[in-house]
PDB file of N, CA, C, O and CB in Angstrom:
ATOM      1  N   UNK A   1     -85.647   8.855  37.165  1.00  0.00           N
ATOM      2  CA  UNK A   1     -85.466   8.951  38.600  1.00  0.00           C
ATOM      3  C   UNK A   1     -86.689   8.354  39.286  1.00  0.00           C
ATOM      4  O   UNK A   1     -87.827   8.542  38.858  1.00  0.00           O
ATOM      5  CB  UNK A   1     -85.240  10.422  39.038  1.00  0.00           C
ATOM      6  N   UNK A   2     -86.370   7.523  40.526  1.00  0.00           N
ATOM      7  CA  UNK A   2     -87.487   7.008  41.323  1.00  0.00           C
ATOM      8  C   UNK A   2     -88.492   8.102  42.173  1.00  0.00           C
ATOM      9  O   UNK A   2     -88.056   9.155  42.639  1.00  0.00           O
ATOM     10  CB  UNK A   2     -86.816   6.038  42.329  1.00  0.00           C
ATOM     11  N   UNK A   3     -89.841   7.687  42.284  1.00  0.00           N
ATOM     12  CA  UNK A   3     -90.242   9.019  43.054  1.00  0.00           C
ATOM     13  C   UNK A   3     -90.755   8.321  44.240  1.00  0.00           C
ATOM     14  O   UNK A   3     -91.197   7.191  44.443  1.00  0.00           O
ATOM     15  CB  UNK A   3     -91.427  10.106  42.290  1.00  0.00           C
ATOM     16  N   UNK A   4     -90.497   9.630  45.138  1.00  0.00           N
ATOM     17  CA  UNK A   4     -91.064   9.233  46.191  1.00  0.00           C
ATOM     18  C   UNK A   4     -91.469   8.101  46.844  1.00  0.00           C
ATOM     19  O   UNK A   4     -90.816   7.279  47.486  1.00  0.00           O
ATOM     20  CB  UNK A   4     -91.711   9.654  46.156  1.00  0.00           C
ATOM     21  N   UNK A   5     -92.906   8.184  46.533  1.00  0.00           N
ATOM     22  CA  UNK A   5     -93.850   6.910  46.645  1.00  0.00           C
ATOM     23  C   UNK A   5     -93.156   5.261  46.003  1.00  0.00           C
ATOM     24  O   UNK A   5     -93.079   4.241  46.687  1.00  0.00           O
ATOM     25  CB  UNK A   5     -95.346   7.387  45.635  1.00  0.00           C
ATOM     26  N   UNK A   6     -92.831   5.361  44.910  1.00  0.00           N
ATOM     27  CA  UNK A   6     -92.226   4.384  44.693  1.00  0.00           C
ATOM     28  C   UNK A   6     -90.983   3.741  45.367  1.00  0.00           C
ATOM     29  O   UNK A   6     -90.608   2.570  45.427  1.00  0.00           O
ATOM     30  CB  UNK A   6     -92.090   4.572  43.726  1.00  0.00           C
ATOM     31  N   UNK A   7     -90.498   4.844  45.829  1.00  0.00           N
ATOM     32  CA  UNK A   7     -89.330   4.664  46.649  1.00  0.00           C
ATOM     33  C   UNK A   7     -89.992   3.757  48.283  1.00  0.00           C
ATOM     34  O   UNK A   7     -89.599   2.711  48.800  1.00  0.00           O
ATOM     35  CB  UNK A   7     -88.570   6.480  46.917  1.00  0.00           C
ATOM     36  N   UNK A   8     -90.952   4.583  48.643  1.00  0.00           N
ATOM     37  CA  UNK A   8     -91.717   4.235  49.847  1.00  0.00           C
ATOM     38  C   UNK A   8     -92.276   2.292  49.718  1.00  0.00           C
ATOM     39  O   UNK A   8     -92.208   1.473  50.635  1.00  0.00           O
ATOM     40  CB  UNK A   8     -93.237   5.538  49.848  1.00  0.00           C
ATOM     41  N   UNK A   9     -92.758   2.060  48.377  1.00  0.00           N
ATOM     42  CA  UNK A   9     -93.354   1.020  47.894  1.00  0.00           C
ATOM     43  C   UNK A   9     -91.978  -0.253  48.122  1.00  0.00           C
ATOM     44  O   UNK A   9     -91.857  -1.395  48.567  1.00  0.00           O
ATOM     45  CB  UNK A   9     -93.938   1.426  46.221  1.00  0.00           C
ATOM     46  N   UNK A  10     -91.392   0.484  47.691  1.00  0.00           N
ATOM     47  CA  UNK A  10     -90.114  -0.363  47.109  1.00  0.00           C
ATOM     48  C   UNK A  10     -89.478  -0.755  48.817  1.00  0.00           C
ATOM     49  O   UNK A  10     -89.318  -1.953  49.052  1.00  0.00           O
ATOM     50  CB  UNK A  10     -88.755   0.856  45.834  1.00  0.00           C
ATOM     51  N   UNK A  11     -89.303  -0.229  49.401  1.00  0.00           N
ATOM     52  CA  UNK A  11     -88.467   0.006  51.403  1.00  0.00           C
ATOM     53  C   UNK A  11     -89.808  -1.449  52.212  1.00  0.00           C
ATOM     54  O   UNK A  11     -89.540  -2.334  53.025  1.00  0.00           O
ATOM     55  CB  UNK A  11     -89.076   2.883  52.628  1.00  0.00           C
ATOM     56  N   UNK A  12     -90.893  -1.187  51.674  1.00  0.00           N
ATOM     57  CA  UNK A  12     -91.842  -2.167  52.162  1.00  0.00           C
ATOM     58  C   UNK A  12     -91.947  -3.918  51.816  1.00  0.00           C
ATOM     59  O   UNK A  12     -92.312  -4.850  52.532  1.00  0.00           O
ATOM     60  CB  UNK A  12     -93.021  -1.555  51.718  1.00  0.00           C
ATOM     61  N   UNK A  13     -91.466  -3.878  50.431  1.00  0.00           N
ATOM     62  CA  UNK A  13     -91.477  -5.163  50.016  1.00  0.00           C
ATOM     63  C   UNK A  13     -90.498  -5.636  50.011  1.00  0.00           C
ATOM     64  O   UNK A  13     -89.585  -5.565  49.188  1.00  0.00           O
ATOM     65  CB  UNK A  13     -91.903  -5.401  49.046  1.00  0.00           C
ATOM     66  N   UNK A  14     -90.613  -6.319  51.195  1.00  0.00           N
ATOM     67  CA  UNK A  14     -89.481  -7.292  51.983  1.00  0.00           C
ATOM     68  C   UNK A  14     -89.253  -8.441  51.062  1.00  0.00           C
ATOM     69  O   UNK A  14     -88.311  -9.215  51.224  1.00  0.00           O
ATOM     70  CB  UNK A  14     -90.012  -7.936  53.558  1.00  0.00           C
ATOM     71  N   UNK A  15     -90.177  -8.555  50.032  1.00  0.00           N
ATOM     72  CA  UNK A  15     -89.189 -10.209  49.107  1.00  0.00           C
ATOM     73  C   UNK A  15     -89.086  -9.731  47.843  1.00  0.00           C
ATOM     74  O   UNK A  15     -89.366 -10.568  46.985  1.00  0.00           O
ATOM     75  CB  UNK A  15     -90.159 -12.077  48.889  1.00  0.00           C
ATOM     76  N   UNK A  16     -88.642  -8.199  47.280  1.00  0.00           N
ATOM     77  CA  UNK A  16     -88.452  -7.977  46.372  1.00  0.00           C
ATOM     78  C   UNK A  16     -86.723  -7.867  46.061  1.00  0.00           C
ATOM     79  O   UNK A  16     -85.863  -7.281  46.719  1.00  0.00           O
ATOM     80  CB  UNK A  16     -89.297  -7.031  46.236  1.00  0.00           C
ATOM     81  N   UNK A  17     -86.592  -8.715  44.729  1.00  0.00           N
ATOM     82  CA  UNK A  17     -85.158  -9.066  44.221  1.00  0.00           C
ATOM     83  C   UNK A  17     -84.541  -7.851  43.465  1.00  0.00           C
ATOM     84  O   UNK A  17     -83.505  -8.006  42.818  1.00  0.00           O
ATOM     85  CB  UNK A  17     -85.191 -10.371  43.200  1.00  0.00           C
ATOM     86  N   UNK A  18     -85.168  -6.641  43.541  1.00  0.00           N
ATOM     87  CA  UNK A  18     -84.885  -5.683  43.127  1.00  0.00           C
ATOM     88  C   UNK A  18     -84.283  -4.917  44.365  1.00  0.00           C
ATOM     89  O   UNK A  18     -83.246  -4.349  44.024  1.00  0.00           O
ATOM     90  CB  UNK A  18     -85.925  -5.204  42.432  1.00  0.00           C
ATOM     91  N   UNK A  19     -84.542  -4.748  45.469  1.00  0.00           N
ATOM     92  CA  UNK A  19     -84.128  -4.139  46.523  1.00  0.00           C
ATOM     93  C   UNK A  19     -82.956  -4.666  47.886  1.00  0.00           C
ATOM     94  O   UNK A  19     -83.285  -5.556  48.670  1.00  0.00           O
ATOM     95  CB  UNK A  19     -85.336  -3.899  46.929  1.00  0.00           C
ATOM     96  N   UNK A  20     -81.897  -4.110  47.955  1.00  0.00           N
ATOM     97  CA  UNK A  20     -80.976  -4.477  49.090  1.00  0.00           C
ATOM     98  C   UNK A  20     -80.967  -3.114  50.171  1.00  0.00           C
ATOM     99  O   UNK A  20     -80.511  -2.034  49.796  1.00  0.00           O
ATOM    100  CB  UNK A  20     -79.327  -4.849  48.417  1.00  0.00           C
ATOM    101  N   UNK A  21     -81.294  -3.232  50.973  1.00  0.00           N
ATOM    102  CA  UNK A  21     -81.182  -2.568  52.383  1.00  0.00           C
ATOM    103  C   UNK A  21     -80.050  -2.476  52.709  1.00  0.00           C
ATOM    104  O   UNK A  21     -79.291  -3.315  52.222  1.00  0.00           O
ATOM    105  CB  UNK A  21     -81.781  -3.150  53.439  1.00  0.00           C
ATOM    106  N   UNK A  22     -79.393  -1.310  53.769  1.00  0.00           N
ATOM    107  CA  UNK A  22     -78.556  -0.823  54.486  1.00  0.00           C
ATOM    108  C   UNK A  22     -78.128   0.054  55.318  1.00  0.00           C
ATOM    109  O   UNK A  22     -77.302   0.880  54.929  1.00  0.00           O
ATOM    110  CB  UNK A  22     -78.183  -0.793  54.138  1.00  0.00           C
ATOM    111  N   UNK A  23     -78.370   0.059  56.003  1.00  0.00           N
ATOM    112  CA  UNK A  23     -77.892   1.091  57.322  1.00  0.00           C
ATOM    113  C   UNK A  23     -76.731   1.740  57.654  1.00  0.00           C
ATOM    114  O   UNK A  23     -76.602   2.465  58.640  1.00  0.00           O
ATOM    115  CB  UNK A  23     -77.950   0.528  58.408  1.00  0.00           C
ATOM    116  N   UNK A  24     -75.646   1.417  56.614  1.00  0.00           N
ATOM    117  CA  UNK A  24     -74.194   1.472  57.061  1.00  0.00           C
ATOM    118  C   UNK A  24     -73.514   1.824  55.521  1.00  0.00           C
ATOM    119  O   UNK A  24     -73.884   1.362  54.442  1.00  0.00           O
ATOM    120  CB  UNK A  24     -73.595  -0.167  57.871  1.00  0.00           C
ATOM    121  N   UNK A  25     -72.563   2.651  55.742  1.00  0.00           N
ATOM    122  CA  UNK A  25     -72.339   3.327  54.541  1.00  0.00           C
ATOM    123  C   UNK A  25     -70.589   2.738  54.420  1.00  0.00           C
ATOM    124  O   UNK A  25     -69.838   2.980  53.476  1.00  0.00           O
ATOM    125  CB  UNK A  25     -72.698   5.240  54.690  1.00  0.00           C
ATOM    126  N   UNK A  26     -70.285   2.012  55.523  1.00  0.00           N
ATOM    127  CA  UNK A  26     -69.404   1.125  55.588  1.00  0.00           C
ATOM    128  C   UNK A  26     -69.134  -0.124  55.680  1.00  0.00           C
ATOM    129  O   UNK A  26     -68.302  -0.635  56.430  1.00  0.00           O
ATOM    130  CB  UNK A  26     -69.050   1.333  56.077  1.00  0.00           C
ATOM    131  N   UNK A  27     -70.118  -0.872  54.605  1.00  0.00           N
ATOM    132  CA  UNK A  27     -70.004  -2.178  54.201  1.00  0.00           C
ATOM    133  C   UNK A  27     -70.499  -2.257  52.948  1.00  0.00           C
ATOM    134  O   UNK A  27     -71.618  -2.406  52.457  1.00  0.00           O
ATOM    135  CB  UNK A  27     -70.607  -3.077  55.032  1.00  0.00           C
ATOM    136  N   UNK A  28     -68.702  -2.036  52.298  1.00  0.00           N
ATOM    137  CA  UNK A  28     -68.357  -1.579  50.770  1.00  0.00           C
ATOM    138  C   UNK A  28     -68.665  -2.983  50.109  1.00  0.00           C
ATOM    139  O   UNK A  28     -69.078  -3.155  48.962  1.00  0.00           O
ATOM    140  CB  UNK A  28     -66.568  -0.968  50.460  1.00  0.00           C
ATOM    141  N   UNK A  29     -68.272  -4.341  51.428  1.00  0.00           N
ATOM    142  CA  UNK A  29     -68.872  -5.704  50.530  1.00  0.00           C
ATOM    143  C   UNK A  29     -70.102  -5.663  49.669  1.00  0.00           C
ATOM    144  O   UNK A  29     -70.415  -5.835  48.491  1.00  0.00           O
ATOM    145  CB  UNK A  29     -69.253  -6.842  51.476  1.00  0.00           C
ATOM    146  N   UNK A  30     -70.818  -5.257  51.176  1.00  0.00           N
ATOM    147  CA  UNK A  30     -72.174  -5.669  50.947  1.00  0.00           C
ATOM    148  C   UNK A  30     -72.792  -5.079  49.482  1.00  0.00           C
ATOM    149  O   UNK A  30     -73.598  -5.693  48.783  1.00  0.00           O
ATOM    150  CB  UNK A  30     -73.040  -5.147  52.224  1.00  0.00           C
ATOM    151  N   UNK A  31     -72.128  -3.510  49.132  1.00  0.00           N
ATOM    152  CA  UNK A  31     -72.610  -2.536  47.999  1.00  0.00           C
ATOM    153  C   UNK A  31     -72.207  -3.501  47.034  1.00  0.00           C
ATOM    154  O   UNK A  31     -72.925  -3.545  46.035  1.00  0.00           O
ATOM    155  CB  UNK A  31     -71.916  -0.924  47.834  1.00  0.00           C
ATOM    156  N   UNK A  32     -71.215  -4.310  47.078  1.00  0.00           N
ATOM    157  CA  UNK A  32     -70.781  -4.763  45.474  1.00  0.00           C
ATOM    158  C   UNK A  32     -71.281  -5.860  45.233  1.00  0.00           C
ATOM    159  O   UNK A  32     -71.480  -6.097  44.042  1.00  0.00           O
ATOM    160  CB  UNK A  32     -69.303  -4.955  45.102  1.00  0.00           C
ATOM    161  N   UNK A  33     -71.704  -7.035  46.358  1.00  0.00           N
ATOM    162  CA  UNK A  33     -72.721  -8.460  46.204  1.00  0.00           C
ATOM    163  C   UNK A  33     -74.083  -7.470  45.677  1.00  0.00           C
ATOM    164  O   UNK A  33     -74.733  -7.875  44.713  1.00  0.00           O
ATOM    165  CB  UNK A  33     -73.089  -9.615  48.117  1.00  0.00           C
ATOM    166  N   UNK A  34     -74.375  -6.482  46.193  1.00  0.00           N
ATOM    167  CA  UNK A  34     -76.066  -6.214  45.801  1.00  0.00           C
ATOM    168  C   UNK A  34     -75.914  -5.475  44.057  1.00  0.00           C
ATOM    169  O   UNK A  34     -76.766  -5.533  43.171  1.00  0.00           O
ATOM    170  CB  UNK A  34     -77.007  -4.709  47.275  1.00  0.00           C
ATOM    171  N   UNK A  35     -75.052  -5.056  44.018  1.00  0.00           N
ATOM    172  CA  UNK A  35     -74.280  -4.225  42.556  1.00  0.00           C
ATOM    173  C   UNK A  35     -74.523  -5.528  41.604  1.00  0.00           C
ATOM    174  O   UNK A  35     -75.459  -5.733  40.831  1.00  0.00           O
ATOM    175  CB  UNK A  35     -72.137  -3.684  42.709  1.00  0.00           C
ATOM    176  N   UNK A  36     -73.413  -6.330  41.894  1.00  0.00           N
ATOM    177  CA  UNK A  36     -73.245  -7.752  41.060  1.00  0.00           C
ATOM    178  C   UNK A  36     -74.638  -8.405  40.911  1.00  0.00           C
ATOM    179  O   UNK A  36     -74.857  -8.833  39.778  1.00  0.00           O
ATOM    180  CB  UNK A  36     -72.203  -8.899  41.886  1.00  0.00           C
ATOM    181  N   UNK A  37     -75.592  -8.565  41.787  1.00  0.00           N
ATOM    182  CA  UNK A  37     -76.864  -9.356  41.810  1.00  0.00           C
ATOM    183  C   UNK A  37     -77.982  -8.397  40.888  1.00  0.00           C
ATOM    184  O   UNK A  37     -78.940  -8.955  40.353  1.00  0.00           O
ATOM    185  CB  UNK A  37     -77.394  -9.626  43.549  1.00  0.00           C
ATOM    186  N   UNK A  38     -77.784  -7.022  40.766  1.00  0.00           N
ATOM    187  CA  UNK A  38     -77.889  -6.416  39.568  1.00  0.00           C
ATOM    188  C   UNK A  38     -78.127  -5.877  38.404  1.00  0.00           C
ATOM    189  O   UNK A  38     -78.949  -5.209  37.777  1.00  0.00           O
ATOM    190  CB  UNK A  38     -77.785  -6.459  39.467  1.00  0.00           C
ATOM    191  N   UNK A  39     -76.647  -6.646  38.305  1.00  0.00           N
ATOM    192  CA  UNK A  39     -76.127  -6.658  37.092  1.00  0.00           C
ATOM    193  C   UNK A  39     -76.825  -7.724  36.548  1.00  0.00           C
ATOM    194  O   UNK A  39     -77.666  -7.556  35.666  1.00  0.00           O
ATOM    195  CB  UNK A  39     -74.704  -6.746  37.026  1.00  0.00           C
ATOM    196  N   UNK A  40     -76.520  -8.888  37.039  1.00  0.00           N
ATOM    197  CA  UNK A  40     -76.848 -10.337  36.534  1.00  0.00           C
ATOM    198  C   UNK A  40     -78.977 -10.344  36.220  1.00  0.00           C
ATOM    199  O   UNK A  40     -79.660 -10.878  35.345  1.00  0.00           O
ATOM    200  CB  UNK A  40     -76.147 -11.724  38.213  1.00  0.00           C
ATOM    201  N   UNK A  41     -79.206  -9.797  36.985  1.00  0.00           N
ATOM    202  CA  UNK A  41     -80.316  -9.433  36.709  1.00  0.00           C
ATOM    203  C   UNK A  41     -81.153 -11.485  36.425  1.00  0.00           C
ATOM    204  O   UNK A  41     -81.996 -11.407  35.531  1.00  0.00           O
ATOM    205  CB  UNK A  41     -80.103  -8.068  35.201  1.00  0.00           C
ATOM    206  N   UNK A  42     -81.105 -12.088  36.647  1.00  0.00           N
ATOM    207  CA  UNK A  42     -81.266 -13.531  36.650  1.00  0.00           C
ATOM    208  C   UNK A  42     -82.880 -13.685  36.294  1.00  0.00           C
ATOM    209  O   UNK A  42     -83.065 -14.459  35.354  1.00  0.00           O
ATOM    210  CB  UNK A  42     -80.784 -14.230  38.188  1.00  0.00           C
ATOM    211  N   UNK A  43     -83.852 -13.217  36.746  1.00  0.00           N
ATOM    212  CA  UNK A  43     -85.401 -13.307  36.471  1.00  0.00           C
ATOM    213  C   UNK A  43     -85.474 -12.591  35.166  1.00  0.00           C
ATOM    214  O   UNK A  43     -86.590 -12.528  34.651  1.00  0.00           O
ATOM    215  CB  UNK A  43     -86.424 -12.578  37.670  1.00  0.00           C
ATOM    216  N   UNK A  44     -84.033 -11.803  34.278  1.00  0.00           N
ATOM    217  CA  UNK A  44     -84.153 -10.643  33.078  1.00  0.00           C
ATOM    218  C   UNK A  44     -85.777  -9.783  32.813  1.00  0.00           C
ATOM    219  O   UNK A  44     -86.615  -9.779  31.911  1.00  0.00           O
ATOM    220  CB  UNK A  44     -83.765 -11.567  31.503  1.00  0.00           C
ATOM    221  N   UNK A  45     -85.588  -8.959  34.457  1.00  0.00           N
ATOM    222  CA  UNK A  45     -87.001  -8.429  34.088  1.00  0.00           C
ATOM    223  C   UNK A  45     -86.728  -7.012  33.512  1.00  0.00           C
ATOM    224  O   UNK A  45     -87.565  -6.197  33.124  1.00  0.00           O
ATOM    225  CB  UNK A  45     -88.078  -8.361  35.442  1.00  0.00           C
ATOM    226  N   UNK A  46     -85.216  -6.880  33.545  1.00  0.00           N
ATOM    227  CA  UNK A  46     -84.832  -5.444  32.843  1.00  0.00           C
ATOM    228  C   UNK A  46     -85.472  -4.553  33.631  1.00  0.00           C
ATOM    229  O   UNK A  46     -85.936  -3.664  32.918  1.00  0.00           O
ATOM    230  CB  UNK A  46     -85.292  -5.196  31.283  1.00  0.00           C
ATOM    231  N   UNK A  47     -85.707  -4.383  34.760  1.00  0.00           N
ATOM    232  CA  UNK A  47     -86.024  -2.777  35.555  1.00  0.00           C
ATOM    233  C   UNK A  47     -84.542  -3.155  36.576  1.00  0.00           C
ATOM    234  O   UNK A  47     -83.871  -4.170  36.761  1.00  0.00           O
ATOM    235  CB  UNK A  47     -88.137  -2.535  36.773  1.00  0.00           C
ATOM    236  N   UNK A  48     -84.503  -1.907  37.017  1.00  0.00           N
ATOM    237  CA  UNK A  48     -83.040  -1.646  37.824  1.00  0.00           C
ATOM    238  C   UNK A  48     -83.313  -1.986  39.008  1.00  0.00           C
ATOM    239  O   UNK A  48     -84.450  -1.905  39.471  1.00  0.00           O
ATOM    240  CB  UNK A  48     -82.402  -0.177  37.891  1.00  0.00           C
ATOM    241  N   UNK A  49     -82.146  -2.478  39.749  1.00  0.00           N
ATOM    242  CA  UNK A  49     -82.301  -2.430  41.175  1.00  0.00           C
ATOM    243  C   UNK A  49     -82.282  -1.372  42.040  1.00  0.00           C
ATOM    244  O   UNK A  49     -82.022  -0.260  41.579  1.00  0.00           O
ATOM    245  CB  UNK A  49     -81.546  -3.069  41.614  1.00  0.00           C
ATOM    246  N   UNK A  50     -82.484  -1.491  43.094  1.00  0.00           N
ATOM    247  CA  UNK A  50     -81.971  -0.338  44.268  1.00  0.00           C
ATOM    248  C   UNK A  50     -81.402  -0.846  45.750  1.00  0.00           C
ATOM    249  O   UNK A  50     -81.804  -1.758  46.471  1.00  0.00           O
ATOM    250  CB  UNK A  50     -83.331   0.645  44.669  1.00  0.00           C
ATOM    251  N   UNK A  51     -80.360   0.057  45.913  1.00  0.00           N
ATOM    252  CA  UNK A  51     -79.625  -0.027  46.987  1.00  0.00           C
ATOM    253  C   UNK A  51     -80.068   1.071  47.942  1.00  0.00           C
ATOM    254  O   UNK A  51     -79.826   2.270  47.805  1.00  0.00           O
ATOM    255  CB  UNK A  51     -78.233   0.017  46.631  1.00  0.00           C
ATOM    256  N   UNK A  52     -80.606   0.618  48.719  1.00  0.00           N
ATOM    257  CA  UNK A  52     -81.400   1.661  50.015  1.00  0.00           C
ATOM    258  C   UNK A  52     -80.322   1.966  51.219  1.00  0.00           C
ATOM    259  O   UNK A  52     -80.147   1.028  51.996  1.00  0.00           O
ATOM    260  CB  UNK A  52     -82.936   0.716  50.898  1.00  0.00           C
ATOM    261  N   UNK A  53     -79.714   2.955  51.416  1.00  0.00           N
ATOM    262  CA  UNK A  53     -78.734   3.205  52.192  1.00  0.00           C
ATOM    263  C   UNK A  53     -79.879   4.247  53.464  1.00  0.00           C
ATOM    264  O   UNK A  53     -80.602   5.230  53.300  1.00  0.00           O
ATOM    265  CB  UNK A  53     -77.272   4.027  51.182  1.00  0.00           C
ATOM    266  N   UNK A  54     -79.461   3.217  54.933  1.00  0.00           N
ATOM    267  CA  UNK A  54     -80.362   4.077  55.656  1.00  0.00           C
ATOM    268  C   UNK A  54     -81.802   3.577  55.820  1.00  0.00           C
ATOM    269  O   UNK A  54     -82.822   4.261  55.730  1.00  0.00           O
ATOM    270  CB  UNK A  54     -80.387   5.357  54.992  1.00  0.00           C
ATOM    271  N   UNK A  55     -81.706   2.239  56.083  1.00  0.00           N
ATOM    272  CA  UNK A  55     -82.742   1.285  55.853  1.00  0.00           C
ATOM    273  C   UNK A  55     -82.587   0.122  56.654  1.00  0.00           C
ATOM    274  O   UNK A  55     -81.605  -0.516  56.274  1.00  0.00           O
ATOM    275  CB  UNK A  55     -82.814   0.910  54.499  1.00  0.00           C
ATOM    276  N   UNK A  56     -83.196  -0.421  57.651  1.00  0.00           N
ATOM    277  CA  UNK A  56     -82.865  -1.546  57.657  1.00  0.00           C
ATOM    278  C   UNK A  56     -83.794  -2.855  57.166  1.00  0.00           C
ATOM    279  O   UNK A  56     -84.963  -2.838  56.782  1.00  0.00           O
ATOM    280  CB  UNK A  56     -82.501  -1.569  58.786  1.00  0.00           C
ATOM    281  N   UNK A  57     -82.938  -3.925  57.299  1.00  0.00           N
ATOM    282  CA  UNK A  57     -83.752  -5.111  56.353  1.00  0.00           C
ATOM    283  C   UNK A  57     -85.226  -5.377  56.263  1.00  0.00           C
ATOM    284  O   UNK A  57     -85.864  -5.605  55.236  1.00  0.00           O
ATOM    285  CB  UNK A  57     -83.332  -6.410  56.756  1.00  0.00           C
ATOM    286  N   UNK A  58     -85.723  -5.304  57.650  1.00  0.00           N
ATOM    287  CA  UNK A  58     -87.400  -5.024  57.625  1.00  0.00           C
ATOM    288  C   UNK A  58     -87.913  -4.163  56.854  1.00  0.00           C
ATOM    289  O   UNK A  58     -88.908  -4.569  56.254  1.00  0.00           O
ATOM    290  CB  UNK A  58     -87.963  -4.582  58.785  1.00  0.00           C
ATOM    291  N   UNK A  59     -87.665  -3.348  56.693  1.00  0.00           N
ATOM    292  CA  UNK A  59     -88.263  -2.101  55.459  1.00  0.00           C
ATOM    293  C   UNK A  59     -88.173  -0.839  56.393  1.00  0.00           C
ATOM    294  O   UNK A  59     -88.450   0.189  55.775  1.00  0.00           O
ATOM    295  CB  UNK A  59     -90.238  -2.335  54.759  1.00  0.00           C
ATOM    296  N   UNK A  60     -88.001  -0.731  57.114  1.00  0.00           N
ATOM    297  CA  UNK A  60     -88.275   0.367  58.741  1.00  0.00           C
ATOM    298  C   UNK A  60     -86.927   1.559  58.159  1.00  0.00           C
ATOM    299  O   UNK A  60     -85.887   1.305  57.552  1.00  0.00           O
ATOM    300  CB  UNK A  60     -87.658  -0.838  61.033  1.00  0.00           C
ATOM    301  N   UNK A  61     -87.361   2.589  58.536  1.00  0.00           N
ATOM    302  CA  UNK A  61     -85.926   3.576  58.436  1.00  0.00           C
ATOM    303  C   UNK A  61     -85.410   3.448  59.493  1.00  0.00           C
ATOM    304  O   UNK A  61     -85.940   3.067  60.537  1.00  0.00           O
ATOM    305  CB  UNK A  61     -85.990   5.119  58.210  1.00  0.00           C
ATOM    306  N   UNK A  62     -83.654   3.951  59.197  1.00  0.00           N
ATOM    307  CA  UNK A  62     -83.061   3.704  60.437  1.00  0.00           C
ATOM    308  C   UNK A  62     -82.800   4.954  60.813  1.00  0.00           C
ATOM    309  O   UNK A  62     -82.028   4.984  61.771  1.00  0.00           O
ATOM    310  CB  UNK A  62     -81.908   2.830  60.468  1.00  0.00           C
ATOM    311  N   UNK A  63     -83.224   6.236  60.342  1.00  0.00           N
ATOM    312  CA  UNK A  63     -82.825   7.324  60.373  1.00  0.00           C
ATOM    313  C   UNK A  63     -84.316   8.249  59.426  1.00  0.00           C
ATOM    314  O   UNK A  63     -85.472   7.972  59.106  1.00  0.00           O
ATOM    315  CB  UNK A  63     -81.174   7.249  59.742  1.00  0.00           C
ATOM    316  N   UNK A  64     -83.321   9.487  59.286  1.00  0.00           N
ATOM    317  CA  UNK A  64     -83.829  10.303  58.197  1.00  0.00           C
ATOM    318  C   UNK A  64     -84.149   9.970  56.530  1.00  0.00           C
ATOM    319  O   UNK A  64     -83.595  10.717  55.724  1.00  0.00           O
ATOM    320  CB  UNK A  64     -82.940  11.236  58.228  1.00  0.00           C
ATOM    321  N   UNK A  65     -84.584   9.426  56.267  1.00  0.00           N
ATOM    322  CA  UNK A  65     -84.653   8.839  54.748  1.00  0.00           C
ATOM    323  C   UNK A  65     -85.966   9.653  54.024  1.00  0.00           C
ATOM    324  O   UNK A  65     -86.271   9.415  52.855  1.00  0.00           O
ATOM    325  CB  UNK A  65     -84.951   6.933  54.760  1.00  0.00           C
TER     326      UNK A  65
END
């Protein structure tokens, strides 16, 4: 499980290929392009991605997070 801080680290770095942002828990597209990108994992650095729900693209919360 991610902690905290890492979580915090991770919301900040705006050119990391590990992280997709979202604010909206109704753009089921968007979950499955960031799912698929992944999977494929393309740089094969083998650490997981994350999907930040409640975020927007700047790194900023859009809410309670």
């Amino acid at each position: 499980m991610i902690s905290k801080d890492e979580l915090e680290k991770l919301l900040i770095d705006l050119e990391n290929y590990r992280v997709e942002r979202t604010i909206t828990t109704t753009k089921s597209e968007k979950f499955g392009e960031a799912i698929c990108a992944f999977c494929n994992d393309y740089p094969d650095s083998q650490q997981p991605g994350y999907l930040i729900i409640g975020a927007n693209d700047d790194g900023t919360r859009s809410g309670a997070l």
